[in-house]
C-alpha positions as CSV (number, residue, x, y, z in Angstrom):
1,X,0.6,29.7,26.8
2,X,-2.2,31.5,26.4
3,X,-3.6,29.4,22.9
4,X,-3.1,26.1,25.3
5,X,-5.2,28.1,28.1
6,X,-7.8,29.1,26.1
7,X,-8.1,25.8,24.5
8,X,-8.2,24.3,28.0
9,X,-10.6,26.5,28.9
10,X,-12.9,26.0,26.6
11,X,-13.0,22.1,26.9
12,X,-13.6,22.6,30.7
13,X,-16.8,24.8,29.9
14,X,-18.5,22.8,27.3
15,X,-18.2,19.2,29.1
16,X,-21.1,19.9,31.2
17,X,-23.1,20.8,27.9
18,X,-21.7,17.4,26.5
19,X,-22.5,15.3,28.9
20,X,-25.8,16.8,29.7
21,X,-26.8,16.7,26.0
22,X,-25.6,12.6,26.1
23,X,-27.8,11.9,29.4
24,X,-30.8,13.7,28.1
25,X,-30.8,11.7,25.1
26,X,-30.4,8.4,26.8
27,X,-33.4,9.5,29.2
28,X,-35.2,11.5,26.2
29,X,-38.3,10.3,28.1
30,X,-37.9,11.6,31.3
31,X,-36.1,14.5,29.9
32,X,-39.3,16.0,28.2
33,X,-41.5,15.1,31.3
34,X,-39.3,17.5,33.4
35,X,-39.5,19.9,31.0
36,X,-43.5,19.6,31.1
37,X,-43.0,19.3,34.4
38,X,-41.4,23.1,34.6
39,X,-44.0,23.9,32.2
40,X,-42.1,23.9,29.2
41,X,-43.3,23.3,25.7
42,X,-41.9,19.3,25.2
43,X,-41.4,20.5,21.7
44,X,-38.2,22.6,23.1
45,X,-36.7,19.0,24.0
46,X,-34.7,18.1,21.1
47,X,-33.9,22.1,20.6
48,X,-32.2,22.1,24.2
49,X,-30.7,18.9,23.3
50,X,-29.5,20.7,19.9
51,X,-27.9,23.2,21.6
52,X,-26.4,21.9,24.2
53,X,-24.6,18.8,21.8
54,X,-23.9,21.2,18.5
55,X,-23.2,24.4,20.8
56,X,-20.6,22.7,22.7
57,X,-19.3,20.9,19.7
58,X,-18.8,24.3,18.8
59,X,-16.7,25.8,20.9
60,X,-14.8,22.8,21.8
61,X,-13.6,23.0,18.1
62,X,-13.3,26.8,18.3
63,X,-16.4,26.8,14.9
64,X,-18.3,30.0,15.0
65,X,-17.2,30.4,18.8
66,X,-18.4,34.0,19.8
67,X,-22.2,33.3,18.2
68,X,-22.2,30.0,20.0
69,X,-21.1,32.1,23.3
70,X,-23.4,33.8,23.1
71,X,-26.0,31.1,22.9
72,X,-24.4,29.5,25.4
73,X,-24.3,32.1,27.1
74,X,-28.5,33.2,26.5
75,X,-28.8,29.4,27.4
76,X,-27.3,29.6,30.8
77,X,-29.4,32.3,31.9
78,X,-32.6,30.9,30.9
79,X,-31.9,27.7,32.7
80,X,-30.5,29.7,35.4
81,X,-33.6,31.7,35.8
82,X,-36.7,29.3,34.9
83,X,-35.1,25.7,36.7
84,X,-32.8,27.2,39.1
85,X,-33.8,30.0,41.3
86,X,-35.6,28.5,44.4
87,X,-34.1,31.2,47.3
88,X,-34.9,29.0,49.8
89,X,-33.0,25.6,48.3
90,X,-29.5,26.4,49.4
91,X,-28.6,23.5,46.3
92,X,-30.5,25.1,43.3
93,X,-29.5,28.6,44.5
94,X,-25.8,27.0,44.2
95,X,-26.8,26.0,40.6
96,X,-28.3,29.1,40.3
97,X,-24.9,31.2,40.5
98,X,-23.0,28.1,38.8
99,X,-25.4,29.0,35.6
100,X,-24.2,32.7,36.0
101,X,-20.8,32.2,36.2
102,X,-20.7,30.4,33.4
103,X,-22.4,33.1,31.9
104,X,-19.6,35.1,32.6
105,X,-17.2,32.7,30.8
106,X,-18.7,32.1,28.0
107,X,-19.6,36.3,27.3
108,X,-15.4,36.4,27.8
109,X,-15.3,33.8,25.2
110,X,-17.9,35.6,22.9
111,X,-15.4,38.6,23.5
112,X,-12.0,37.2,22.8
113,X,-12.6,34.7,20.4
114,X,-11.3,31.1,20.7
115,X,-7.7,31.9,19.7
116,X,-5.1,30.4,17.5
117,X,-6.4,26.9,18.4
118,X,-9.6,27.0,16.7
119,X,-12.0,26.2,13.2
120,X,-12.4,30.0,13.4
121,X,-8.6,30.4,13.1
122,X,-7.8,27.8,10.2
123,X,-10.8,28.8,8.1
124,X,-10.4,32.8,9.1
125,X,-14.1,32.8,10.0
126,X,-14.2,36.6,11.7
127,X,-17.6,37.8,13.9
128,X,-17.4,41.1,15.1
């Protein structure tokens, strides 16, 4: 049960990356204006869009899953802090804590590996 779970588990907490990653390249455009827009370096576009696509890629498949975590994880709070934390928008401050929660997931993950049903399982592939 608990190989199922944490496979489970980890395809609920990358589809938001996945589908984000496949919206902001169909609206690359726009994408990098809101980035300006924040006043973000458009240069960082395809690098969000990197991570995002190839880091939940990643741990869906269980490859490299703590280091990818853990980017996920550095990832979440960034976007947390820099688009999200607006105390007085009841929304964004909800997106706010959704981005740390799923910090909190994804530092499990980083802990505990990806389990049996995982790359980093077939292939051995060890981070400690």
């Amino acid at each position: 049960m608990r190989n199922a779970t944490n496979l489970i588990g980890r395809i609920l907490m990358v589809a938001i990356f996945l589908w984000g990653a496949l919206g902001k390249i169909k609206g690359y455009a726009g994408f990098e204006q809101y980035m300006q827009h924040l006043g973000l370096a458009p240069w960082l576009t395809p690098l969000v869009i990197l991570l995002e696509l190839g880091g939940g890629i990643a741990v869906l498949l269980g490859l490299y899953t703590r280091v990818m975590a853990l980017a996920l994880a550095a990832f979440c709070i960034a976007t947390a802090v820099l688009v999200h934390y607006h105390p007085q928008d009841e929304m964004q401050m909800i997106n706010f804590m959704k981005n740390i929660s799923m910090t909190g997931g994804f530092l499990i993950l980083a802990a505990y590996g990806a389990g049996k049903l995982s790359l980093d399982e077939r292939f051995k592939l060890r981070w400690r």
